[in-house]
N, CA, C and O atoms as a GROMACS GRO file, in nm:
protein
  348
    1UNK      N    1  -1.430  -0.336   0.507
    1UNK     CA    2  -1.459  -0.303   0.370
    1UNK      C    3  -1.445  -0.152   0.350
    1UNK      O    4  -1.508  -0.078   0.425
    2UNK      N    5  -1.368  -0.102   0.257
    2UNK     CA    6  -1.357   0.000   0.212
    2UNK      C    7  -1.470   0.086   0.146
    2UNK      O    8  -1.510   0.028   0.044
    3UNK      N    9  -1.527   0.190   0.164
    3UNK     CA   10  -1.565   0.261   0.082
    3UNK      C   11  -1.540   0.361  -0.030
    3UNK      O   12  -1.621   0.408  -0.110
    4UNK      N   13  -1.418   0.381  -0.016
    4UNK     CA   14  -1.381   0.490  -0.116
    4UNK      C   15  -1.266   0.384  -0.229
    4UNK      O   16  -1.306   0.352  -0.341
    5UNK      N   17  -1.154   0.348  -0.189
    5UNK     CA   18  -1.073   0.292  -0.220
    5UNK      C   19  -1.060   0.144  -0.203
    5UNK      O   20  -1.100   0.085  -0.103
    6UNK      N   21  -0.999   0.083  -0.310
    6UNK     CA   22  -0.944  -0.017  -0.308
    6UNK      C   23  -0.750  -0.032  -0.335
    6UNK      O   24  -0.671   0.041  -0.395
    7UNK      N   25  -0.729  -0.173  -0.253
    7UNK     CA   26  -0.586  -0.188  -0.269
    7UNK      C   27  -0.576  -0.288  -0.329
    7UNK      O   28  -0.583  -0.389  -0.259
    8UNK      N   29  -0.557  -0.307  -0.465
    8UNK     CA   30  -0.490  -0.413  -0.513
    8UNK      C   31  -0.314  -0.447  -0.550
    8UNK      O   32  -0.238  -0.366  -0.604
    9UNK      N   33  -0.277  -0.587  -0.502
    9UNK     CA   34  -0.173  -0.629  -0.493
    9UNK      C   35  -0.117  -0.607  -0.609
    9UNK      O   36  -0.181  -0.638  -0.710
   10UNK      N   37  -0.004  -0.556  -0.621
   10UNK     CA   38   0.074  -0.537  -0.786
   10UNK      C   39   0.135  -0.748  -0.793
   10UNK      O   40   0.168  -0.835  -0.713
   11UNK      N   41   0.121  -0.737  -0.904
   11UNK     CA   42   0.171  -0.855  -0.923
   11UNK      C   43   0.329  -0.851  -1.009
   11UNK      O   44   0.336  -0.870  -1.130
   12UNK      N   45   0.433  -0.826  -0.932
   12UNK     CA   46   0.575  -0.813  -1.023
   12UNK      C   47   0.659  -0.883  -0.968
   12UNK      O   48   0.705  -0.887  -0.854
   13UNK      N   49   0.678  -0.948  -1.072
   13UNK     CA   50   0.769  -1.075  -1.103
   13UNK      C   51   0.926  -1.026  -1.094
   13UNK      O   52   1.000  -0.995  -1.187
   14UNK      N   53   0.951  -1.030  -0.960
   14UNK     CA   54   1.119  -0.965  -0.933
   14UNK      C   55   1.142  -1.055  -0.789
   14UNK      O   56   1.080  -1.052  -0.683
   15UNK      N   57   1.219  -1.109  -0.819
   15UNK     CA   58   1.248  -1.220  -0.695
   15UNK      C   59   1.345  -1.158  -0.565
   15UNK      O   60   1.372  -1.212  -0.458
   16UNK      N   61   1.383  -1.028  -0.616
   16UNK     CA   62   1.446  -0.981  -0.505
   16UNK      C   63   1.406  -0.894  -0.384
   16UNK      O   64   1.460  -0.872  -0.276
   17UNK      N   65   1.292  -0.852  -0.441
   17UNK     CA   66   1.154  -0.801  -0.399
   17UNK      C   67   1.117  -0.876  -0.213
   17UNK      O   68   1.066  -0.986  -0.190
   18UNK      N   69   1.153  -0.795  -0.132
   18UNK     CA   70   1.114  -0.880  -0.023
   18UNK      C   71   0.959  -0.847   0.060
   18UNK      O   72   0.906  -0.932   0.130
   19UNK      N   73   0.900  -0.709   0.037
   19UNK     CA   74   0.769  -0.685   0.031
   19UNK      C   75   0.678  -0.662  -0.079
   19UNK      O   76   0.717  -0.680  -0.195
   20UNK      N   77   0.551  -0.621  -0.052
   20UNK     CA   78   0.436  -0.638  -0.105
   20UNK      C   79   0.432  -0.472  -0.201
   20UNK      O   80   0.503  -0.375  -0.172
   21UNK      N   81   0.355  -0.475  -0.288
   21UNK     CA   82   0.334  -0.338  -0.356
   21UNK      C   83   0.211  -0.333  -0.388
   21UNK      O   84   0.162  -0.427  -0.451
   22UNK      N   85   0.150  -0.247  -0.359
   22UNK     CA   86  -0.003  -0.218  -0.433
   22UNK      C   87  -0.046  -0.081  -0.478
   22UNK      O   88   0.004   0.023  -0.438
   23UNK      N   89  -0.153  -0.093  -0.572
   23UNK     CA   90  -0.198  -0.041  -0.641
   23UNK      C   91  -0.312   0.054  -0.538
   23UNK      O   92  -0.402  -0.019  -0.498
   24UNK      N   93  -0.320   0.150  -0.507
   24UNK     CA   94  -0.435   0.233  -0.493
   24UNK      C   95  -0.520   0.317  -0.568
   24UNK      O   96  -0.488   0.428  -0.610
   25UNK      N   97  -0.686   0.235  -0.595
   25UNK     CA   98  -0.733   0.296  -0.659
   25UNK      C   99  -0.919   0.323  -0.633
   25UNK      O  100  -0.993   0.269  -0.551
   26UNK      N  101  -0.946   0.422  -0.734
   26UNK     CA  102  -1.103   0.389  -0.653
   26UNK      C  103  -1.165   0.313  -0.696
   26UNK      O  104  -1.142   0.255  -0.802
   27UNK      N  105  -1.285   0.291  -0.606
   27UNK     CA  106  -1.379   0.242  -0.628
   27UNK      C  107  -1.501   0.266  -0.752
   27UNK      O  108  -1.535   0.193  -0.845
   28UNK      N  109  -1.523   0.327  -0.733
   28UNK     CA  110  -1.556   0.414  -0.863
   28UNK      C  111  -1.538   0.394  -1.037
   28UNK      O  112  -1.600   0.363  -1.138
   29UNK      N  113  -1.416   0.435  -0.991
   29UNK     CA  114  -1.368   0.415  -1.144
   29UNK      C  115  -1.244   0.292  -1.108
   29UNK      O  116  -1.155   0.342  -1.040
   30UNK      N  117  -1.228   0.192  -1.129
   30UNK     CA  118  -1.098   0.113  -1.122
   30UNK      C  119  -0.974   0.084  -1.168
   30UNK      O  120  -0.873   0.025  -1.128
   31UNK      N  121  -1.016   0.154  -1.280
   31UNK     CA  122  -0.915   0.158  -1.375
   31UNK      C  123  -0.818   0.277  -1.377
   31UNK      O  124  -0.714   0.288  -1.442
   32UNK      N  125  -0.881   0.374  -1.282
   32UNK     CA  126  -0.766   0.475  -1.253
   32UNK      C  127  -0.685   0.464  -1.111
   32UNK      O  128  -0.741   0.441  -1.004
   33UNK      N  129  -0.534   0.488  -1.129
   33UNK     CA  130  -0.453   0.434  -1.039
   33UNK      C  131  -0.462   0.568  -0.927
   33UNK      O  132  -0.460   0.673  -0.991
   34UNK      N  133  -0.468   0.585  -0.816
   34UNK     CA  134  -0.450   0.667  -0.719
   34UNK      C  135  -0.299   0.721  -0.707
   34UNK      O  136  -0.261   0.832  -0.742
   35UNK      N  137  -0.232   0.634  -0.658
   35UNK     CA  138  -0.133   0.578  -0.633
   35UNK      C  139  -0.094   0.509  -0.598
   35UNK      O  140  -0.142   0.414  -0.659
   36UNK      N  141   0.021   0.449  -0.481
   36UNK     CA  142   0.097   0.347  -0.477
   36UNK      C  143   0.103   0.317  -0.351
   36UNK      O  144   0.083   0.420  -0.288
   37UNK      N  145   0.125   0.203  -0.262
   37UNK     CA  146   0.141   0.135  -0.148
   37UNK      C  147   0.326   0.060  -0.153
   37UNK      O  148   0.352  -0.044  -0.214
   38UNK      N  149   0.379   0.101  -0.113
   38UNK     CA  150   0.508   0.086  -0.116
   38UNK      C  151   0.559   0.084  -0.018
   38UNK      O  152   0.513   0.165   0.062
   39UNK      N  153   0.680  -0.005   0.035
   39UNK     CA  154   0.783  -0.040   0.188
   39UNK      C  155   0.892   0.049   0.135
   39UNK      O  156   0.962   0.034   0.034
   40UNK      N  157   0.891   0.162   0.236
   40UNK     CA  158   0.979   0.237   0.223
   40UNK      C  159   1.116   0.180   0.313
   40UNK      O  160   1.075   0.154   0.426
   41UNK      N  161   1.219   0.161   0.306
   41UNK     CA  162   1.303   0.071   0.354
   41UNK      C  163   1.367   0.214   0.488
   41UNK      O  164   1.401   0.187   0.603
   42UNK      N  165   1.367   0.259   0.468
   42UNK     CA  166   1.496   0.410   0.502
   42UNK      C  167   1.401   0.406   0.639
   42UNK      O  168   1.463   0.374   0.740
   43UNK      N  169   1.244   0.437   0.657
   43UNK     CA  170   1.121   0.426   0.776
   43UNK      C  171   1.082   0.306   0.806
   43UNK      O  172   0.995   0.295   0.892
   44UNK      N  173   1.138   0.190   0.744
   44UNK     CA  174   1.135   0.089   0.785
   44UNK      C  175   0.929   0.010   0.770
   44UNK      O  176   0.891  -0.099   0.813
   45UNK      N  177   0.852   0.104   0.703
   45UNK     CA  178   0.731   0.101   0.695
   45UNK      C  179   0.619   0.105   0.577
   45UNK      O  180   0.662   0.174   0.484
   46UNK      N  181   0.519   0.066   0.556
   46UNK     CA  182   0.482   0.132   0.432
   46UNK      C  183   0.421   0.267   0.392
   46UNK      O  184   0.370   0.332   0.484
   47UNK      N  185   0.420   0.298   0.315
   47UNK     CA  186   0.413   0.433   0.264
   47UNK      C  187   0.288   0.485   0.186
   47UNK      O  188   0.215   0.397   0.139
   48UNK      N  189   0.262   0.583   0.170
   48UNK     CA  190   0.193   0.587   0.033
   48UNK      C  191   0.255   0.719  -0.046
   48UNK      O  192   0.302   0.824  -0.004
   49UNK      N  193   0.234   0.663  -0.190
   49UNK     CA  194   0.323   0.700  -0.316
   49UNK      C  195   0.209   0.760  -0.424
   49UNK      O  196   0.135   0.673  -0.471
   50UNK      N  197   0.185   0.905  -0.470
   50UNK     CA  198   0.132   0.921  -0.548
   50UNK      C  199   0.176   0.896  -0.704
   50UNK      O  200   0.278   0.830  -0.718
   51UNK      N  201   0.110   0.942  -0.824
   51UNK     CA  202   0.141   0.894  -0.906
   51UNK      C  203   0.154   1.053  -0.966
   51UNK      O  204   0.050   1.118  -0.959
   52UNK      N  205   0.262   1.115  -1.020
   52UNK     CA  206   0.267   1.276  -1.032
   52UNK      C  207   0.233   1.323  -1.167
   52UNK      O  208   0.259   1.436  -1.210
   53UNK      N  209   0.158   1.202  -1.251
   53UNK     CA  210   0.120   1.274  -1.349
   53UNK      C  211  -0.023   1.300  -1.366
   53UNK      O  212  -0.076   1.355  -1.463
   54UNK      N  213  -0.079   1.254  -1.260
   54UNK     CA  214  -0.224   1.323  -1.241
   54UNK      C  215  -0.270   1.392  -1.056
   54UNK      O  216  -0.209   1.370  -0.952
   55UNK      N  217  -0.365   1.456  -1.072
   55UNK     CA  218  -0.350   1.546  -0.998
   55UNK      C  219  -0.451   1.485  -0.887
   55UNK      O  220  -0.564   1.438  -0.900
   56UNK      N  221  -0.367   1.505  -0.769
   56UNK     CA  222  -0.489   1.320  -0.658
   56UNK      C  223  -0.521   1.434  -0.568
   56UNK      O  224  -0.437   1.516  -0.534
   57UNK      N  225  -0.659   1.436  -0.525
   57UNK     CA  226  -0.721   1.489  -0.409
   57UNK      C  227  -0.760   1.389  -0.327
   57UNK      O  228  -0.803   1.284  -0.374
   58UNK      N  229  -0.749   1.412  -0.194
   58UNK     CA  230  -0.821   1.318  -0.130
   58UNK      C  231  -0.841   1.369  -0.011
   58UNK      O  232  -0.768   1.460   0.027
   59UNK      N  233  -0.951   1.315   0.078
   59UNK     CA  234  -1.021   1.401   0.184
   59UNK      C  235  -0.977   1.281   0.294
   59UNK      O  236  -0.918   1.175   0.275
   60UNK      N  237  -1.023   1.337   0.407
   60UNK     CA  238  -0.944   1.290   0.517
   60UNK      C  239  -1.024   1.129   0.540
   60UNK      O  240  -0.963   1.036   0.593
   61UNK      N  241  -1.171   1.115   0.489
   61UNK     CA  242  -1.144   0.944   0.479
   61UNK      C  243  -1.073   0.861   0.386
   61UNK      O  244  -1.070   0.739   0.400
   62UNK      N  245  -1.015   0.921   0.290
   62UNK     CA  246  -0.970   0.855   0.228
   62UNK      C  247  -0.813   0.788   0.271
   62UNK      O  248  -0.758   0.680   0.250
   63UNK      N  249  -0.774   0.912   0.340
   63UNK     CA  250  -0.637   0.944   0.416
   63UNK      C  251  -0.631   0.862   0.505
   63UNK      O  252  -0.527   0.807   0.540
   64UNK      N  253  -0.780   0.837   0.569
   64UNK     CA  254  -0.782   0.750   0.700
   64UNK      C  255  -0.744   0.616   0.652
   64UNK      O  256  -0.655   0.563   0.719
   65UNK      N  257  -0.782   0.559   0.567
   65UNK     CA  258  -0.841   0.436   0.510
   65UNK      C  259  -0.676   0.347   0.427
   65UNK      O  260  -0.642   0.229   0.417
   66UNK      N  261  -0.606   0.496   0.377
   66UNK     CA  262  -0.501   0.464   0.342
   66UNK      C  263  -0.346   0.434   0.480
   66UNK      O  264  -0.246   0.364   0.491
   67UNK      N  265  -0.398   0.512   0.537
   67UNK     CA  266  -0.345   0.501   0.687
   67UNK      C  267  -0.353   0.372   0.724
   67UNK      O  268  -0.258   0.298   0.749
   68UNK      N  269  -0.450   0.350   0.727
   68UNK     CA  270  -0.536   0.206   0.837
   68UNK      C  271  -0.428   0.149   0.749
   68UNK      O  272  -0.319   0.179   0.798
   69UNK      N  273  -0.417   0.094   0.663
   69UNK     CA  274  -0.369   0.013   0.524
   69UNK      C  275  -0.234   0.000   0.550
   69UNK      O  276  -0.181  -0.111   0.555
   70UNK      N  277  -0.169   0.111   0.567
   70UNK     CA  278  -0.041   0.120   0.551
   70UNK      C  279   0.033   0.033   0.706
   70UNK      O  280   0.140  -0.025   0.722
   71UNK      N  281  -0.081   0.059   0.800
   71UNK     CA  282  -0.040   0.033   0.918
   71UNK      C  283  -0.025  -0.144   0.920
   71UNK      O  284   0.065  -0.222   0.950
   72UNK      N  285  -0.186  -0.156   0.861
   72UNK     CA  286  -0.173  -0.310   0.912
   72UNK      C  287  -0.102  -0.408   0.785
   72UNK      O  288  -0.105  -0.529   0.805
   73UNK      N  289  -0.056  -0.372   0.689
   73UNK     CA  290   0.081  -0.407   0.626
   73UNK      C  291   0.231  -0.373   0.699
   73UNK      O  292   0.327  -0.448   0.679
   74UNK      N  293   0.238  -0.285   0.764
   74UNK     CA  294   0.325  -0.268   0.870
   74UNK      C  295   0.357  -0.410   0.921
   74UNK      O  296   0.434  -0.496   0.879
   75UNK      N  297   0.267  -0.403   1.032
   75UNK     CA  298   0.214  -0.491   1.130
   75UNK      C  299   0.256  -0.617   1.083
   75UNK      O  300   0.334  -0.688   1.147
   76UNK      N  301   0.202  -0.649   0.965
   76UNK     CA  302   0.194  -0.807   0.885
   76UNK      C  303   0.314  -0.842   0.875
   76UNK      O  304   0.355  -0.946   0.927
   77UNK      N  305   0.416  -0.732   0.783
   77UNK     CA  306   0.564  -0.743   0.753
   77UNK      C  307   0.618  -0.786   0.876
   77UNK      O  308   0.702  -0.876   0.876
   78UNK      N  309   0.572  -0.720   1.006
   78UNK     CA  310   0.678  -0.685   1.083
   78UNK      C  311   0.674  -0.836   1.157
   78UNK      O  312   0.782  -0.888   1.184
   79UNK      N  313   0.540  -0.912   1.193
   79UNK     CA  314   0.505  -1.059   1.214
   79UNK      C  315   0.580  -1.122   1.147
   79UNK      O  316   0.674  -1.162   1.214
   80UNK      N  317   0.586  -1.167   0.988
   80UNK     CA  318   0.685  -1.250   0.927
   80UNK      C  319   0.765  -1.217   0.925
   80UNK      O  320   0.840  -1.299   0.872
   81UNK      N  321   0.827  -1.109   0.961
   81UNK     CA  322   0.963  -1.110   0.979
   81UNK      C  323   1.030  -1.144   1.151
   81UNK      O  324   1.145  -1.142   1.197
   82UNK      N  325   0.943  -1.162   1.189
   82UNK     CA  326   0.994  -1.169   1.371
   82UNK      C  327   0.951  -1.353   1.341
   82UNK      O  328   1.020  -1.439   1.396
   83UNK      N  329   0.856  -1.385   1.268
   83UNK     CA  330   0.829  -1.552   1.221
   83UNK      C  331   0.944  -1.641   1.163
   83UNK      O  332   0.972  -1.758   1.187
   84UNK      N  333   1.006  -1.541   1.070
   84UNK     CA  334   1.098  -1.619   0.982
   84UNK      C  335   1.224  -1.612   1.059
   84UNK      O  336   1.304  -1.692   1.011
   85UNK      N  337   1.275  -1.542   1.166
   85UNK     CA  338   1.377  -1.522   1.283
   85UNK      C  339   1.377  -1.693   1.390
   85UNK      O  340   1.475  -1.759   1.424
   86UNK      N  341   1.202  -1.723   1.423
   86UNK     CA  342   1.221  -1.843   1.457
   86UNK      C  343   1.283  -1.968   1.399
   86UNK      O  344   1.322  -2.072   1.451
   87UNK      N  345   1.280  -1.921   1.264
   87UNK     CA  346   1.264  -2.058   1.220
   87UNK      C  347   1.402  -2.087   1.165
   87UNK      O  348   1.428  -2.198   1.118
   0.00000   0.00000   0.00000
């Protein structure tokens, strides 16, 4: 469980879309977007994506937390995709 942040799943309707996108935002306030959770294709990994029209601070748990995040979406992608190879 997060304390600072939450990740919610973007929900977009694009069928060509082969990973996940989310929304980073706080806890706090929810309704304001942090930024973005995005598969950067070029690093082969996910990323995080600010949003440049507001101005994002964030301290190193937050960094951590977005880290952790990015990793074990990594991880997940990288399973169904070594899954869908079996099949």
């Amino acid at each position: 469980m997060n304390k600072y942040i939450n990740f919610i799943e973007m929900n977009v309707i694009d069928s060509k879309r082969k990973t996940k996108q989310f929304y980073v935002k706080t806890i706090k306030e929810p309704s304001i977007v942090l930024g973005y959770i995005l598969f950067f294709p070029q690093w082969r990994k996910y990323t995080y994506h600010t949003d440049k029209q507001i101005n994002t601070i964030l301290d190193a748990n937050c960094l951590r937390e977005i880290a952790d995040f990015c990793e074990k979406e990594t991880r997940d992608w990288r399973f169904s995709l070594i899954e869908s190879k079996k099949s």
